[in-house]
Structure formats: structure tokens, C-alpha cells
Backbone as CSV, one residue per row, in Angstrom:
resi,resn,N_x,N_y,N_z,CA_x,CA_y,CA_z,C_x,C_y,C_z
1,UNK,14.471,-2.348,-7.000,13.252,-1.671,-6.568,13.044,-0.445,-7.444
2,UNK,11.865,-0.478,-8.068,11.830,0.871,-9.107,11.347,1.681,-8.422
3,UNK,11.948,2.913,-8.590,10.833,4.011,-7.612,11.195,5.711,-8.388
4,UNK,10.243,6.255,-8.165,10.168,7.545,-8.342,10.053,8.997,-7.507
5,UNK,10.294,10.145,-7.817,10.760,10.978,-7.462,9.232,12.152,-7.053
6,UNK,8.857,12.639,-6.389,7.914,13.673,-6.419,8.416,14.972,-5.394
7,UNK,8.718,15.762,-6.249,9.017,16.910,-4.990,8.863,18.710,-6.512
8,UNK,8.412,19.594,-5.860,8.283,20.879,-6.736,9.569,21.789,-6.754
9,UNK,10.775,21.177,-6.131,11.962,21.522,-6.423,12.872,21.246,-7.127
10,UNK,13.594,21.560,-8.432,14.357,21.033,-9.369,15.347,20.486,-8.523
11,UNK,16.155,21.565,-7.921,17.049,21.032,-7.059,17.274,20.220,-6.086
12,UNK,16.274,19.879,-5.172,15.799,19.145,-4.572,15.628,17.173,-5.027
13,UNK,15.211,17.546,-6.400,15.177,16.596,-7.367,16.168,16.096,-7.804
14,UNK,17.194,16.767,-7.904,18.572,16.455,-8.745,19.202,15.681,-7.145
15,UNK,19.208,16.362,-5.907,19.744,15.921,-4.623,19.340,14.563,-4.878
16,UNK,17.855,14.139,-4.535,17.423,12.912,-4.340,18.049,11.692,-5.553
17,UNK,18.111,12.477,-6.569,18.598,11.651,-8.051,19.908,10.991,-7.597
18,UNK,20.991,12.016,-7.103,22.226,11.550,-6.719,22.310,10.838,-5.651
19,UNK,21.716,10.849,-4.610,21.632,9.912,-3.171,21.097,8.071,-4.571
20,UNK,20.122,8.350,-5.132,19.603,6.893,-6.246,20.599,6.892,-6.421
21,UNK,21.806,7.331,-7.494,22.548,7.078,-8.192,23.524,6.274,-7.459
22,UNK,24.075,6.640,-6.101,25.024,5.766,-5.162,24.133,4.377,-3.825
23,UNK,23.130,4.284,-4.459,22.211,2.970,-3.639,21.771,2.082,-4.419
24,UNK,22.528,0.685,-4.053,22.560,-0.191,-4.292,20.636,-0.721,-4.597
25,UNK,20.517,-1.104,-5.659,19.203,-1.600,-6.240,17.717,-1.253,-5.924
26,UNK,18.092,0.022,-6.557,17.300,1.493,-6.615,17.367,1.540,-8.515
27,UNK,16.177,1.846,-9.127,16.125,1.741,-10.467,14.899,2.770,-10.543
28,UNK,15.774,4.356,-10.556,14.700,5.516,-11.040,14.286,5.392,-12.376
29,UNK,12.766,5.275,-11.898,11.870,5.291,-13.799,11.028,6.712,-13.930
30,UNK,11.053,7.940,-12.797,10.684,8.541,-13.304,10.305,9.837,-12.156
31,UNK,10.858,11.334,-12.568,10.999,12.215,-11.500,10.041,13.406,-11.890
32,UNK,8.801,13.402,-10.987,7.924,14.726,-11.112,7.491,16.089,-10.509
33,UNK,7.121,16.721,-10.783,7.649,18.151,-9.835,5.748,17.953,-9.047
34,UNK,4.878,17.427,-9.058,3.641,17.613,-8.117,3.202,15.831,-8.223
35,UNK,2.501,15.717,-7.512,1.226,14.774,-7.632,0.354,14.274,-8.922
36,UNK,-0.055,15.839,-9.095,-1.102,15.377,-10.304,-0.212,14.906,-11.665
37,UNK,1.121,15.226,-11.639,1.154,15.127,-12.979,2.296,13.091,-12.826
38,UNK,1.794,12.557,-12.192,2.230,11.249,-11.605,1.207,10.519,-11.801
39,UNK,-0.444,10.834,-12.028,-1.114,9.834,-11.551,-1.411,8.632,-12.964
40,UNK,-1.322,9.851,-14.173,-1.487,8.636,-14.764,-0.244,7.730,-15.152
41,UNK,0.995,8.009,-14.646,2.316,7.300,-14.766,2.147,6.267,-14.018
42,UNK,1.656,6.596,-12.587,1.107,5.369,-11.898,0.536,3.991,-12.388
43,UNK,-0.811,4.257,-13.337,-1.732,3.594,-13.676,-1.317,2.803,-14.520
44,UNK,-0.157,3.179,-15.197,0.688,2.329,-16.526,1.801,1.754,-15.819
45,UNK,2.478,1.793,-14.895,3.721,1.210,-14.529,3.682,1.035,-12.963
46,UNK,4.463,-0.117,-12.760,4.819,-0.649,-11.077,5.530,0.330,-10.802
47,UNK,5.198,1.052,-9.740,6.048,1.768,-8.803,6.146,1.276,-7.226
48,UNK,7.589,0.701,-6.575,7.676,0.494,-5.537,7.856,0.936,-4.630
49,UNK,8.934,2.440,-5.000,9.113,3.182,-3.853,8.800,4.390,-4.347
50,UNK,8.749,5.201,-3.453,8.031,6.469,-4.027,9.051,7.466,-3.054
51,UNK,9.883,8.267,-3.381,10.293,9.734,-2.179,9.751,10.787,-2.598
52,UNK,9.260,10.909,-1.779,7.445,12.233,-1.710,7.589,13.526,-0.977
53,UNK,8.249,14.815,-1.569,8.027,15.671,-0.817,7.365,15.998,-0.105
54,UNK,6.229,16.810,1.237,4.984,16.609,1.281,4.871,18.636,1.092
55,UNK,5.089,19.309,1.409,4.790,21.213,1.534,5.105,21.210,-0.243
56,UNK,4.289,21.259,-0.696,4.040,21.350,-2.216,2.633,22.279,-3.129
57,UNK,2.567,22.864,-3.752,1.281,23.700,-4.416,0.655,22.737,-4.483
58,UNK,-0.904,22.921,-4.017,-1.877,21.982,-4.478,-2.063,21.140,-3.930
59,UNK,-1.423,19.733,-4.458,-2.276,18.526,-3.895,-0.953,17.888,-2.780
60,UNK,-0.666,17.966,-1.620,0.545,17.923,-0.361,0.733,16.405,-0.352
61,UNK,2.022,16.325,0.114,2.549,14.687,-0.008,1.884,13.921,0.972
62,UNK,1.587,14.352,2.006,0.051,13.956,2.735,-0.904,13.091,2.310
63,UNK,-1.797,14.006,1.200,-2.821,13.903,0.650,-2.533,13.016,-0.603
64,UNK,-1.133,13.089,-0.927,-1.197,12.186,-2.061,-1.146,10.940,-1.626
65,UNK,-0.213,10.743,-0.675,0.201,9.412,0.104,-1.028,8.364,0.565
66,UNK,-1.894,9.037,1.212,-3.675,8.081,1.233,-4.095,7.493,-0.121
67,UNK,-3.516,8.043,-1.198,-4.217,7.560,-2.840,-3.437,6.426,-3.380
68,UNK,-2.143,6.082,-2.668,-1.226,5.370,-3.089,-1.561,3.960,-3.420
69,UNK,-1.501,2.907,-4.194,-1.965,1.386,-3.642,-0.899,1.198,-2.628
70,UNK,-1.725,-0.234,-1.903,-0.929,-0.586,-0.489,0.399,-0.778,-1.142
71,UNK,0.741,-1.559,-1.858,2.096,-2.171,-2.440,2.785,-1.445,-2.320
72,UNK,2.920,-0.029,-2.809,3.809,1.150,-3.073,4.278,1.433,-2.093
73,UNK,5.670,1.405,-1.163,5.763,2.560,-0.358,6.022,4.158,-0.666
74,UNK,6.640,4.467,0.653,6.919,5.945,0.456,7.826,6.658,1.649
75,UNK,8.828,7.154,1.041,9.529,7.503,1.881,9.724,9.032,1.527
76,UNK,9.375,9.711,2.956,8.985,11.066,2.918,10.208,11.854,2.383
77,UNK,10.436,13.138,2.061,11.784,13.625,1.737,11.083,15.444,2.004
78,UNK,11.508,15.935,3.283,11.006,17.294,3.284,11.952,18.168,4.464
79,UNK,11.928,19.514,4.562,12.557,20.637,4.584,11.799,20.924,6.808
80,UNK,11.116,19.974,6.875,9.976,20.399,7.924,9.988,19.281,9.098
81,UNK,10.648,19.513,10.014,10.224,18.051,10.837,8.909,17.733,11.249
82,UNK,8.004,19.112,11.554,7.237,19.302,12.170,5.692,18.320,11.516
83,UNK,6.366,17.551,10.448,5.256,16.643,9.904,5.609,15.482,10.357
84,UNK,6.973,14.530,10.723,7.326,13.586,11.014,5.793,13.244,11.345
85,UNK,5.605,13.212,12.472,3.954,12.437,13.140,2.973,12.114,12.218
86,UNK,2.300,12.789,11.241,1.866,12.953,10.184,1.643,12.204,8.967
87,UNK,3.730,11.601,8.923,3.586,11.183,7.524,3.489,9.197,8.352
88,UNK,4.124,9.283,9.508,3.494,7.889,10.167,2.071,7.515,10.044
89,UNK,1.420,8.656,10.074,-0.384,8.320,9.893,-0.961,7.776,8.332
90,UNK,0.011,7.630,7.798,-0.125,7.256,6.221,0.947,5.968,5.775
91,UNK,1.490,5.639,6.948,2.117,4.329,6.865,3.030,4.691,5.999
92,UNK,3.881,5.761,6.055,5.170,6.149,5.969,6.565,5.101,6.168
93,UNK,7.538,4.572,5.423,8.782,3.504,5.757,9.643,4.072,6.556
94,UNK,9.554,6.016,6.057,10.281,6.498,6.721,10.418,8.520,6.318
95,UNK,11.227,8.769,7.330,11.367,10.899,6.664,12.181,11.296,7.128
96,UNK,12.704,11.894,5.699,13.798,11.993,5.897,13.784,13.819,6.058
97,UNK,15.008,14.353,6.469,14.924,15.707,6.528,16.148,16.089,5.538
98,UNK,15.874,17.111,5.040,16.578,17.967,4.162,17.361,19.044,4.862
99,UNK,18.981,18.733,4.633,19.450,18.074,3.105,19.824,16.453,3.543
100,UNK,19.335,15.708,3.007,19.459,14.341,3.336,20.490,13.795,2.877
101,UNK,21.729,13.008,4.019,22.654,12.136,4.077,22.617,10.968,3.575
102,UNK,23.705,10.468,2.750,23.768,9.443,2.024,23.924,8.356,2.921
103,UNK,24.010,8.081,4.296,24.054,7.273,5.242,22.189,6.899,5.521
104,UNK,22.146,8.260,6.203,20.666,8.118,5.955,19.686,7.930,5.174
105,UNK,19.979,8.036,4.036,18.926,7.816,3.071,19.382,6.258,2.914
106,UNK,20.575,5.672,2.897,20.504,4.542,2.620,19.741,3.226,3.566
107,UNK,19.818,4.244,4.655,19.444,3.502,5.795,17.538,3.197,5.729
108,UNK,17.593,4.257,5.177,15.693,4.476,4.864,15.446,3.547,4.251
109,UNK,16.202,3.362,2.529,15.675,2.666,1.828,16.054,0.996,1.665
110,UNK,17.018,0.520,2.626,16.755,-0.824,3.231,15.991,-1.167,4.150
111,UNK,15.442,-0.374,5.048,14.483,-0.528,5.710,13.380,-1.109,4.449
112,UNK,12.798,-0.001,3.505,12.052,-0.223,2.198,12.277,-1.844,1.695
113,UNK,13.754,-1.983,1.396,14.038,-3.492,0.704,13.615,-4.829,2.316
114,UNK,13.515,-4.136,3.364,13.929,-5.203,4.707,11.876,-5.261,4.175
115,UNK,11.122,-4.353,4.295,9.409,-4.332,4.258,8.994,-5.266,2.824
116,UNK,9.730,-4.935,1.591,9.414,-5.542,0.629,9.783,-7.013,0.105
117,UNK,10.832,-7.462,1.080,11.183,-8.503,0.958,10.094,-10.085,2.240
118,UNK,9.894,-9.052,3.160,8.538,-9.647,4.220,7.456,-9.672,3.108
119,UNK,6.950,-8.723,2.858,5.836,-8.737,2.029,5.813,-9.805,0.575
120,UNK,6.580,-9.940,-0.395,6.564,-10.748,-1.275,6.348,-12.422,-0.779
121,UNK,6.403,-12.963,0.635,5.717,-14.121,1.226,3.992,-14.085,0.966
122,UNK,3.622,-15.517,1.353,2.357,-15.516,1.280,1.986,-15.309,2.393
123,UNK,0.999,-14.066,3.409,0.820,-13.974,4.406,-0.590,-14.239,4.491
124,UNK,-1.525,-15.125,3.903,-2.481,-15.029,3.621,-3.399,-15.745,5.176
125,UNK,-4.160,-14.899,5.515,-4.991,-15.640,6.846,-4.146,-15.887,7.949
126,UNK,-3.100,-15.077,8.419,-2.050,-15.079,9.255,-2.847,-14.564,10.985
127,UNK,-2.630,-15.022,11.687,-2.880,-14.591,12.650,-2.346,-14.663,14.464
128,UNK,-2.885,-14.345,15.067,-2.267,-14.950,16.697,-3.372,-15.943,16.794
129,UNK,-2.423,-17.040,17.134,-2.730,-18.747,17.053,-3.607,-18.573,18.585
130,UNK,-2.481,-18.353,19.232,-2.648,-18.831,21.216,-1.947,-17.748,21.609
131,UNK,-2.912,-17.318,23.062,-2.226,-16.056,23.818,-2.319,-17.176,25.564
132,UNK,-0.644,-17.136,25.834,-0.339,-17.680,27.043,-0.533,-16.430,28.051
133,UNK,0.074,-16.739,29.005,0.398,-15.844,30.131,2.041,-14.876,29.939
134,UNK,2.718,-15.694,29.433,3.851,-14.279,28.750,4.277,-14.772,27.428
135,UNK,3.776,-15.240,26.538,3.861,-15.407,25.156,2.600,-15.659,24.408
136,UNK,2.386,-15.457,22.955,1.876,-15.784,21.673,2.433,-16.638,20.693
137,UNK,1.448,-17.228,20.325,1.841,-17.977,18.885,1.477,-17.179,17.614
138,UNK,2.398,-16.802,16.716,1.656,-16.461,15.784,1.965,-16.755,14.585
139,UNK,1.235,-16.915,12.963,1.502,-17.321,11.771,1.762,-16.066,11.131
140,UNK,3.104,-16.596,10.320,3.982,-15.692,9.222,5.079,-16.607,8.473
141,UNK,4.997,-16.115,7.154,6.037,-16.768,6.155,6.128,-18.321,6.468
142,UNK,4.375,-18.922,6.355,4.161,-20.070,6.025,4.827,-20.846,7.522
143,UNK,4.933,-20.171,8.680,5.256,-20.820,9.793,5.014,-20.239,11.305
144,UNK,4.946,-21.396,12.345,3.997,-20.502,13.294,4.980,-20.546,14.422
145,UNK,5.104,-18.879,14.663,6.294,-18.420,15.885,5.708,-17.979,17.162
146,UNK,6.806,-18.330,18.017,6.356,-18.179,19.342,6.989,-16.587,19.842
147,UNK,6.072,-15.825,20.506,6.653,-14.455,20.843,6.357,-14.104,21.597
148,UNK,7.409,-14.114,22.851,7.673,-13.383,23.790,7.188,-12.282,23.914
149,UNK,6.069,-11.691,24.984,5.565,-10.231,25.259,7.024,-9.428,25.750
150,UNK,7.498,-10.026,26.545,9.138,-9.055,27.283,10.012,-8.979,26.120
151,UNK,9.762,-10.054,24.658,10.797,-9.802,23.631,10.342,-8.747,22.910
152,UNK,9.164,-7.989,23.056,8.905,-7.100,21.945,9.315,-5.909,22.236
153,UNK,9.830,-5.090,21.199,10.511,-3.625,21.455,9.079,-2.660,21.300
154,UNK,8.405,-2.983,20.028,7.608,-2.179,19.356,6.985,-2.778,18.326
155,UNK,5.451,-2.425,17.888,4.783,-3.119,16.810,4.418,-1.719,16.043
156,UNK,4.385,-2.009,14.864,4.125,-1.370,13.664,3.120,-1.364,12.862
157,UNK,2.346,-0.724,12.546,1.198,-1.487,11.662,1.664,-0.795,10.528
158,UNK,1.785,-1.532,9.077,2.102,-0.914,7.637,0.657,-1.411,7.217
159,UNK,0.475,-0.684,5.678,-0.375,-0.922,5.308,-1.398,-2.130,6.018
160,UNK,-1.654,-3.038,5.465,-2.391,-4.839,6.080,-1.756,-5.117,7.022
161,UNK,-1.053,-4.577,7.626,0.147,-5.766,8.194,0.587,-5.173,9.704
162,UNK,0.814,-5.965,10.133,1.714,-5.379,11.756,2.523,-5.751,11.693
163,UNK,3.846,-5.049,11.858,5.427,-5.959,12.039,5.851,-6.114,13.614
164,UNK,5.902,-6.579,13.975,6.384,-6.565,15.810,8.077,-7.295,15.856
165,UNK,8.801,-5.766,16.098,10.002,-5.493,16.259,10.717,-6.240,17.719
166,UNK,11.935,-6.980,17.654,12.688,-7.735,18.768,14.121,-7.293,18.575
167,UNK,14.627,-7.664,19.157,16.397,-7.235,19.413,16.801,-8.084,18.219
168,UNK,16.089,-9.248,17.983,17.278,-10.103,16.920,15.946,-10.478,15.608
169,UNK,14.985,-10.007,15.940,14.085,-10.460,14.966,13.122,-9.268,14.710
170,UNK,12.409,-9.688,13.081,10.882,-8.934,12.743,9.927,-10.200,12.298
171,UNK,8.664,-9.876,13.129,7.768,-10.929,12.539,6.899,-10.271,11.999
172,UNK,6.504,-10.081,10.773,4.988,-9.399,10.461,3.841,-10.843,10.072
173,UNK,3.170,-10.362,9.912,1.890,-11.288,9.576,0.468,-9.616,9.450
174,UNK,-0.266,-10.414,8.928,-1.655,-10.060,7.786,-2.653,-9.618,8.993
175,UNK,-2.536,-8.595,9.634,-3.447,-8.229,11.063,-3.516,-6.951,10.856
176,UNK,-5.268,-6.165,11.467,-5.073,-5.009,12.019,-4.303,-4.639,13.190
177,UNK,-3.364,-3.298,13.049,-3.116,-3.251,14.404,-4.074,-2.743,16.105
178,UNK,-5.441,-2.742,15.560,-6.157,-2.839,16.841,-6.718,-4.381,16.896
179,UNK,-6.612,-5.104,15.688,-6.684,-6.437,16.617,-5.472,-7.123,17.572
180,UNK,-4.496,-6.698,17.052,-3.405,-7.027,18.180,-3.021,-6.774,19.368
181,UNK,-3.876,-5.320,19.253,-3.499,-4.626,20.361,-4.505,-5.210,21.311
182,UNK,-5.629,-5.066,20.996,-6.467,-6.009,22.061,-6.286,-7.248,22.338
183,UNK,-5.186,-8.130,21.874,-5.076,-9.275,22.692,-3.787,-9.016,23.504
184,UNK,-3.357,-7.911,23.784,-1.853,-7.603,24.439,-1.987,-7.211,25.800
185,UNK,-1.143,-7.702,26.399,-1.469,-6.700,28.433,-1.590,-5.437,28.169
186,UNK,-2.450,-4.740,28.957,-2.364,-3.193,28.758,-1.585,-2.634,29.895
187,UNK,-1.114,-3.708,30.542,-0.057,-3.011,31.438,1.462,-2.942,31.286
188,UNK,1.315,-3.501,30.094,2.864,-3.500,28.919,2.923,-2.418,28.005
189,UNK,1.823,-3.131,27.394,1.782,-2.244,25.784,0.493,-1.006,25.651
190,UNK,0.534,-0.290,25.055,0.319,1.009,24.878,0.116,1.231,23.291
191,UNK,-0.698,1.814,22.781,-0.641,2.478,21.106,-0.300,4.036,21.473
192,UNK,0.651,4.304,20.785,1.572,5.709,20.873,0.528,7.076,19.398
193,UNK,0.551,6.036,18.848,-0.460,6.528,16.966,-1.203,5.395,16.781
194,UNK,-1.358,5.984,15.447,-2.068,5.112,14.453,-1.575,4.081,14.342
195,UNK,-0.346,3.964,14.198,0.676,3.282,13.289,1.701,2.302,14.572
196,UNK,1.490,2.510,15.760,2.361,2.064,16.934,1.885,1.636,17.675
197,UNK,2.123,0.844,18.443,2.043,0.076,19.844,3.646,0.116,20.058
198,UNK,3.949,0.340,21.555,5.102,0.645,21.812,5.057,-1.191,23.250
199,UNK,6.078,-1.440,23.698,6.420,-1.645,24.950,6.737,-1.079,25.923
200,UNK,6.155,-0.369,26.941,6.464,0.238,28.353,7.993,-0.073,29.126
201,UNK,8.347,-1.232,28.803,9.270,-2.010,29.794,11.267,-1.685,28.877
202,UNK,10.374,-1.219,27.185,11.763,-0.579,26.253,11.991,0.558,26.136
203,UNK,11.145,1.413,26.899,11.000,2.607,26.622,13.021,3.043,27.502
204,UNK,13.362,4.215,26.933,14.543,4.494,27.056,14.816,6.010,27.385
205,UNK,13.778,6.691,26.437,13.532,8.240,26.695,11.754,8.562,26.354
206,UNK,11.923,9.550,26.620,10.351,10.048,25.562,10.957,11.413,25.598
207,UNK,10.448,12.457,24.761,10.183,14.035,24.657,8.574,14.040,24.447
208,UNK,7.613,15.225,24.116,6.912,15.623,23.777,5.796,14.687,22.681
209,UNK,6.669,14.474,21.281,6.454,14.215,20.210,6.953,12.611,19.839
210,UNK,8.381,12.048,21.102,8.681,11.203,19.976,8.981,10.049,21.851
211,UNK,8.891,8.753,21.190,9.443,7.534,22.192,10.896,6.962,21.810
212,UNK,11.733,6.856,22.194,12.924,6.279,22.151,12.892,4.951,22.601
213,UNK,12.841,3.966,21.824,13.591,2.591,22.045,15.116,1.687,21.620
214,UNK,15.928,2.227,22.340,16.872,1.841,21.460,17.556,2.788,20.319
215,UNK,17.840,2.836,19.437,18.078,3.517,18.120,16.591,3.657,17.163
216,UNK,15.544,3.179,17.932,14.567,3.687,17.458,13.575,4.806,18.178
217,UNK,13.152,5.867,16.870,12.578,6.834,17.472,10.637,6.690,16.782
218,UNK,10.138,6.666,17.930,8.573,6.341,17.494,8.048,7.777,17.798
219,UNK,6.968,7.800,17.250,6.042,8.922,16.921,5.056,8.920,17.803
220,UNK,4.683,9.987,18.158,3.919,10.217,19.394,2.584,10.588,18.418
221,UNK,1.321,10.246,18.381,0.086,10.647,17.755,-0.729,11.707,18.569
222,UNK,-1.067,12.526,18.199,-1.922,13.962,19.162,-2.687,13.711,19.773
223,UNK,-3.542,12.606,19.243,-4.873,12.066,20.124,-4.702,10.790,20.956
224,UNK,-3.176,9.993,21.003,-2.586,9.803,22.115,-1.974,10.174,23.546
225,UNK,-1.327,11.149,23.074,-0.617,11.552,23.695,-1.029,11.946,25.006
226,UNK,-2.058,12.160,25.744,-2.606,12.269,26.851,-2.434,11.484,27.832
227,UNK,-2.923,10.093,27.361,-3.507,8.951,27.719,-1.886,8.620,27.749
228,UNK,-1.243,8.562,27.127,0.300,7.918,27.349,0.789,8.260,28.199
229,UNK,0.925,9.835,28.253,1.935,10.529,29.329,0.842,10.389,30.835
230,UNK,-0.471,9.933,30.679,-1.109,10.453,31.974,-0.815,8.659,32.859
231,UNK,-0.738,7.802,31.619,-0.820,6.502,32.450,0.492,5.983,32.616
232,UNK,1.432,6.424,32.027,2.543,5.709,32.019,3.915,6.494,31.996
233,UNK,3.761,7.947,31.925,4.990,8.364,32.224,4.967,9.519,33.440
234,UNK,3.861,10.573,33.486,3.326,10.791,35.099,3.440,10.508,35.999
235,UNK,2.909,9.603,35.754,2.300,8.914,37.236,3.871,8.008,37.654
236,UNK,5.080,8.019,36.994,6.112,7.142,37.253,6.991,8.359,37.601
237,UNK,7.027,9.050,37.316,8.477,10.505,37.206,8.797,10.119,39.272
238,UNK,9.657,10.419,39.645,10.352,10.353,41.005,10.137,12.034,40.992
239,UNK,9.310,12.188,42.090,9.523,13.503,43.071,10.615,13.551,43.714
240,UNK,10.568,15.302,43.886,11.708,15.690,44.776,11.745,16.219,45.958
């Protein structure tokens, strides 16, 4: 996976270089201190992964991240949690916080190889076949799966695509994630962001900002967050 470096810290730069240097099929072609001075490197060469500072002079890893083609990911690399939510709204793989662990970062960027290896299928005209009473049919990787509403942990929308997360499986297929969401019970499932539909029935914790399923932590969106906590975690809390 070739990928490159963007952050306005030398040092910072050299960190991320050495986390590449010990991950397995990672092939740095090229490390820049802003945005602008990347774009025309872009235009001449495949870039697959991208680790994107975002609190930067000028043009913010934010703002660069919307300009990206879909293909490219990006995995955040910053000093700030307080963007986590943020960099999900840009279909983020993942963010990491500084100073970032070689456990963790490795963990990020197979996630990256687990997205790019779904994606290189033909997902072309993929969709939900049939909606039963507690399952779907749906088309992916040239074959049509049956999915359990009680099997789903959490759905994802990446770029084109929705991935809908299970204990032993990922299925993505070629969908918006508000067309999915409207064929789903709304007395299950829920959109948390942009980027989420959660399951009600996996939920494990919540705080403020984030949903816990499992070893996964989902992102709470601002202009959700009302509507979540007013229908589904409120109205459930046990008085005393």
C-alpha cells in the first residue's frame, strides 16, 4: 500500500516514518509538511493511504480530506481528540492520537489493508435484494448474503459504500448509507453521524461523544446526538 505523510511537524514526521518503517506492506513515496504542497504529487502518482495531520497553517487536515479521490484513504494522525467526530464526517479509516503506538497504528492500518482489499472486488449495482421480517438479502463480492438484523453490530458508510459490521463477518456492498438506513427497523437501528448507523440491542456503553460496541468505539455526530440520547438512552436509564 503506498501512502504518504502530511503533517507541519518535522518531528512528528520522522515519528510517523518509523511506526512505516516497522509495518508490514506500507511503501512511503512521499512526506510533506502542508496540503498545498501535495497536490500536485497527487495528480502524478497513486496514493493509497494518506496519515493527515489535521491543526495545521492554512489549509487543515479537515479541509484537505473532502478534496481527496474516493480511492485514497486517510488515516488521521493528531495531538487533539477533540476532532475524533469530525474526521468520521470525511470518512476517516481511522485517528490516531499523538504520540502514536506501534500496536495502534498497526491496528489502524490493517483496518486500511481489511477496506482496500473489500474494495478491489467488483461491487458494481450491489444492493438489498429482499427485506424479511428479521433478515435481508444483500449483493457483495459477486454473491448474494443473507443478514441477520440481531447479527449486526454497526454499519459504516465509507466513501460509496456501507460496510455492516457482525461478530464473525464484514459485508460491504455499493449503497448510500441513508438508503440503508431506511429499509432498517427504527426500533433497532439508529444513525449516530454521518458515517454510522449503530444497533440499539449492541450497544454496551455510551458517554457524551462516543457509543461502545464491543471493542468498538463509534462517534457520536452533534446533530444527532439529541435524537439518540432522547429516544433511546433517556427514556431507558432505571430511576431511583
Amino acid at each position: 500500500m503506498k501512502c504518504i505523510i502530511i503533517d507541519d511537524e518535522p518531528l512528528a514526521r520522522e515519528a510517523i516514518e518509523m511506526l512505516i518503517d516497522q509495518t508490514d506492506d506500507l511503501d512511503l513515496i512521499g512526506s510533506f509538511s502542508s496540503p498545498e504542497t501535495v497536490t500536485g504529487f497527487m495528480e502524478s502518482n497513486a496514493v493509497d493511504l494518506i496519515f493527515l495531520d489535521i491543526q495545521m497553517p492554512g489549509f487543515n487536515g479537515i479541509e484537505f480530506a473532502r478534496t481527496i479521490p474516493k480511492e485514497t484513504f486517510v488515516i488521521f494522525t493528531t495531538a487533539y481528540a477533540e476532532f475524533a467526530t469530525d474526521s468520521y464526517e470525511v470518512d476517516a479509516i481511522d485517528y490516531l492520537i499523538k504520540p502514536v503506538k506501534l500496536v495502534r497504528f498497526q491496528k489502524a492500518v490493517e483496518k486500511a489493508h481489511t477496506y482496500a482489499r473489500l474494495f478491489k472486488a467488483d461491487y458494481a449495482n450491489n444492493n438489498i435484494e429482499q427485506v424479511a421480517d428479521d433478515y435481508f438479502f444483500v449483493k457483495a463480492d459477486r454473491r448474494i448474503f443473507k443478514v441477520y438484523f440481531n447479527n449486526i453490530l454497526f454499519i459504516q458508510g465509507l466513501k460509496d459504500y456501507v460496510v455492516m459490521h457482525s461478530d464473525n463477518q464484514k459485508v460491504i456492498t455499493a449503497m448510500n448509507i441513508k438508503t440503508i438506513y431506511d429499509q432498517l427497523p427504527k426500533d433497532m437501528f439508529v444513525r449516530v453521524s454521518k458515517s454510522y448507523i449503530i444497533n440499539v440491542k449492541h450497544i454496551d456503553s455510551v458517554d457524551n461523544n462516543t457509543v461502545y460496541i464491543g471493542t468498538n468505539e463509534i462517534p457520536i455526530g452533534s446533530i444527532y446526538r439529541d435524537f439518540f440520547f432522547n429516544e433511546f438512552v433517556t427514556k431507558k436509564i432505571m430511576g431511583r
